[in-house]
C-alpha positions in Angstrom: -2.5 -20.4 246.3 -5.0 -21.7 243.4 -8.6 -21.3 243.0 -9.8 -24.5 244.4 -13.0 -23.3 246.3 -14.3 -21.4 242.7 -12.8 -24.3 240.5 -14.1 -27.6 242.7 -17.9 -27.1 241.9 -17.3 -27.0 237.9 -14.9 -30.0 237.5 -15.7 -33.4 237.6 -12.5 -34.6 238.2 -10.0 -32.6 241.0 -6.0 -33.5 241.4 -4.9 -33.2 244.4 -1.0 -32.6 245.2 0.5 -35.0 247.7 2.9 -32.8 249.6 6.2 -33.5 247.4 5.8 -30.2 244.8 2.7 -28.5 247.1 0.3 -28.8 249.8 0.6 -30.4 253.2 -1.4 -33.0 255.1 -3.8 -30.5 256.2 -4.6 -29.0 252.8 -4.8 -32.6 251.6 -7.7 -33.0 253.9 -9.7 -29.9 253.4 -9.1 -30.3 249.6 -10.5 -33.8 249.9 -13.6 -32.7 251.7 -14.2 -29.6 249.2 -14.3 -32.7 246.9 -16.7 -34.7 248.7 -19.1 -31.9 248.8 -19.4 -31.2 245.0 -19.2 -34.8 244.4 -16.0 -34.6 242.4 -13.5 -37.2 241.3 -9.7 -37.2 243.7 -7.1 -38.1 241.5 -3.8 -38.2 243.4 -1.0 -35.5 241.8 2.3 -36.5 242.5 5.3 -34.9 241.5 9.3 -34.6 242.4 10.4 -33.5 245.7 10.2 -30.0 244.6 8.9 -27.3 246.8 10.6 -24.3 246.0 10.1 -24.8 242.5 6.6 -26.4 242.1 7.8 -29.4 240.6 8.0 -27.8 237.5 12.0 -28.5 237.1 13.2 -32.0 236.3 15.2 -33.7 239.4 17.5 -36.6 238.0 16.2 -40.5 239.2 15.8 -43.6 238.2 12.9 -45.0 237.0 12.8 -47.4 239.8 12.9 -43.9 241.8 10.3 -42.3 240.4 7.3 -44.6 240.8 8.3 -45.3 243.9 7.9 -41.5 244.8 4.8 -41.9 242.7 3.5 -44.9 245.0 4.6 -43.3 248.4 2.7 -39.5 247.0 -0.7 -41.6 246.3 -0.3 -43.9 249.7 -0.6 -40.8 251.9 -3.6 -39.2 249.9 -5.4 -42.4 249.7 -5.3 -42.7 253.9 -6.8 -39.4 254.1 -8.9 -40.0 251.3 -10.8 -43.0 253.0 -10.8 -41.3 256.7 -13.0 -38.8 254.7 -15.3 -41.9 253.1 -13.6 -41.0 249.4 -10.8 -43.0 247.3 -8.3 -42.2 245.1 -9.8 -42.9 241.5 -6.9 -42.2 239.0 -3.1 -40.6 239.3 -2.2 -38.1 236.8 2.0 -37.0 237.7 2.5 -33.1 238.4 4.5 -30.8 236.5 8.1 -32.0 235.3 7.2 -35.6 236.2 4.6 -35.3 233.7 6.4 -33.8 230.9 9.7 -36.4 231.6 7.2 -38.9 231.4 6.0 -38.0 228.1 9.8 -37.7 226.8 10.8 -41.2 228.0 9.3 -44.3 227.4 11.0 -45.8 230.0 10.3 -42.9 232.6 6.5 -44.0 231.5 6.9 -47.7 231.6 7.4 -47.1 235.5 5.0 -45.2 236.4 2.4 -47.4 234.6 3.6 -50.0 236.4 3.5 -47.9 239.6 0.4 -47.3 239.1 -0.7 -50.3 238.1 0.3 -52.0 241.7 -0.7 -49.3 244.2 -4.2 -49.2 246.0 -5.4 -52.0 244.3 -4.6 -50.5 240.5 -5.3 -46.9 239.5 -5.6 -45.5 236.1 -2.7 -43.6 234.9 -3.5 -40.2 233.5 -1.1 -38.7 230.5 -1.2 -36.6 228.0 -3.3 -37.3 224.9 -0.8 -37.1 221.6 -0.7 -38.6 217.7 1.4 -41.5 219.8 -2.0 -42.5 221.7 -2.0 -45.9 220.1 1.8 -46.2 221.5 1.2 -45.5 225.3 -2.0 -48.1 224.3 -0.1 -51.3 223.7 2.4 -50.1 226.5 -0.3 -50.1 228.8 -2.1 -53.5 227.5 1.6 -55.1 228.0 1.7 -53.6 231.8 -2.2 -54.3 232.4 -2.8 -50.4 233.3 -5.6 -48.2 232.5 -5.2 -44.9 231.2 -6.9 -42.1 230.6 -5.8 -39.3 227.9 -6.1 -35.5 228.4 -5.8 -32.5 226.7 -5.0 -28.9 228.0 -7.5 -25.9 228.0 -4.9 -23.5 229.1 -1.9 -24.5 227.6 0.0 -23.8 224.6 1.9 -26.7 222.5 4.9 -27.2 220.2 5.1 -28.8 216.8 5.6 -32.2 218.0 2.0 -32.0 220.4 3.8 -31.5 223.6 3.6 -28.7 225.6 5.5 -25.5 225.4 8.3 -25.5 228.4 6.9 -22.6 231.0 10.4 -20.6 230.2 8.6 -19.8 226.3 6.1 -17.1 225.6 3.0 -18.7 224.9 3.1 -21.7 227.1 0.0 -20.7 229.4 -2.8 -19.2 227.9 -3.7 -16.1 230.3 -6.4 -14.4 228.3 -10.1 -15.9 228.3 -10.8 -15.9 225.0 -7.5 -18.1 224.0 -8.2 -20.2 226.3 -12.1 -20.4 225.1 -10.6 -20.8 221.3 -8.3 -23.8 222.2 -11.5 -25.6 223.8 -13.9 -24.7 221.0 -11.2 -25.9 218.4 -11.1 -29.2 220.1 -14.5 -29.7 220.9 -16.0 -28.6 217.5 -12.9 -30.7 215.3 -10.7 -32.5 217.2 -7.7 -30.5 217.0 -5.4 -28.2 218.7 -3.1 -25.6 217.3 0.2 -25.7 218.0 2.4 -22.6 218.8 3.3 -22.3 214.9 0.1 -23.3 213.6 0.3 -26.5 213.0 -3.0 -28.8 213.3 -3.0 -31.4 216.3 -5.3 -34.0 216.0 -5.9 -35.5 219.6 -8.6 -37.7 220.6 -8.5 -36.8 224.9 -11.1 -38.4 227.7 -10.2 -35.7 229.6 -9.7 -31.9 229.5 -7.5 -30.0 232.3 -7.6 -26.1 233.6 -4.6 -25.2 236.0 -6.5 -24.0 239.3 -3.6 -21.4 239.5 -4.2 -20.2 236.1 -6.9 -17.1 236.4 -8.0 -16.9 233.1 -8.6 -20.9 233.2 -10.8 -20.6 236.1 -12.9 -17.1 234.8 -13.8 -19.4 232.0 -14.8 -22.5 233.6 -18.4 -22.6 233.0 -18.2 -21.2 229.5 -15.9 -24.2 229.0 -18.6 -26.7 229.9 -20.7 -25.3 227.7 -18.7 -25.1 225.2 -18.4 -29.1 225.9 -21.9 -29.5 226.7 -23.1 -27.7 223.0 -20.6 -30.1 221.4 
């Protein structure tokens, strides 16, 4: 459905859906070999039991529910994983999991925990925002590592979230946009948010949606861009 095969040799780091919002144990596999062979990063991508709609709508559960179907989603790709002599290196939660997270502290509590206490302990991926020092001490009191990211090819509201898919401007399709956003953060730290406001954010990481066209197009103008900076 995405770009995987283009995208794999340019990233460093590839997530990898688990089978609850997309993919299936076979695509799991191939995925994870396409991996090995460009040396790249598997991060597991769980999400909610979503298939129809790509995880991308919010299913109601407890906490308690939601890092287990975070624990069970990283379980299965780390058993194919290691039949393929890789490991799972970080999680980073898919779609409407993601953004809930974000939105509840509680939600996120969870899942640090979750991923805190599966395969051995497994940084939590989230998104980078002004409250970076917040998710910090939360995830010094749980003992989790995370890692922040930032978004190449999407667009953000006022607050530093990002825009909810049903708004006009929450993925960026043209190159160029998507080439501006990365430049803007690369060359001074900041974003732009939908109404112009300044975002500082200080992210490890920087994603591209492999089902995002534009996103992938630019790729290698987007390393540069890193590289130069």
């Amino acid at each position: 459905m995405g770009f995987d095969a283009q995208a794999m040799p340019l990233v460093d780091m590839a997530n990898i859906a688990c089978g609850f919002h997309a993919s299936d144990p076979l695509t799991m596999a191939r995925t994870v070999e396409l991996a090995r062979e460009h040396a790249v990063e598997v991060g597991a991508h769980p999400g909610y039991p979503d298939l129809v709609g790509f995880g991308r709508r919010s299913i109601a559960c407890s906490p308690d529910e939601a890092a287990c179907m975070l624990q069970y989603q990283v379980g299965a790709l780390q058993a194919i994983a290691e039949s393929r002599g890789m490991r799972v290196t970080y999680v980073k939660p898919h779609g409407a999991l993601y953004n809930d997270m974000m939105r509840d502290d509680r939600l996120m509590r969870a899942l640090m925990a979750a991923a805190k206490d599966v395969c051995g302990g497994l940084p939590l991926m989230i998104q980078a925002t002004a409250r970076n020092d917040h998710y910090r001490d939360m995830a010094a009191a749980v003992g989790v590592e995370l890692l922040f990211e930032a978004f190449a090819d999407r667009g953000y509201d006022r607050d530093g979230l990002l825009l909810p898919r049903s708004q006009a401007g929450a993925v960026l399709r043209d190159s160029e946009a998507v080439l501006e956003q990365v430049r803007r953060l690369a060359g001074e730290g900041q974003l732009l948010s939908v109404d112009g406001r300044p975002l500082p954010l200080t992210p490890d990481t920087l994603c591209v949606h492999g089902d995002n066209e534009a996103g992938i197009a630019v790729l290698r103008q987007i390393r540069r861009v890193i590289s130069d900076a």
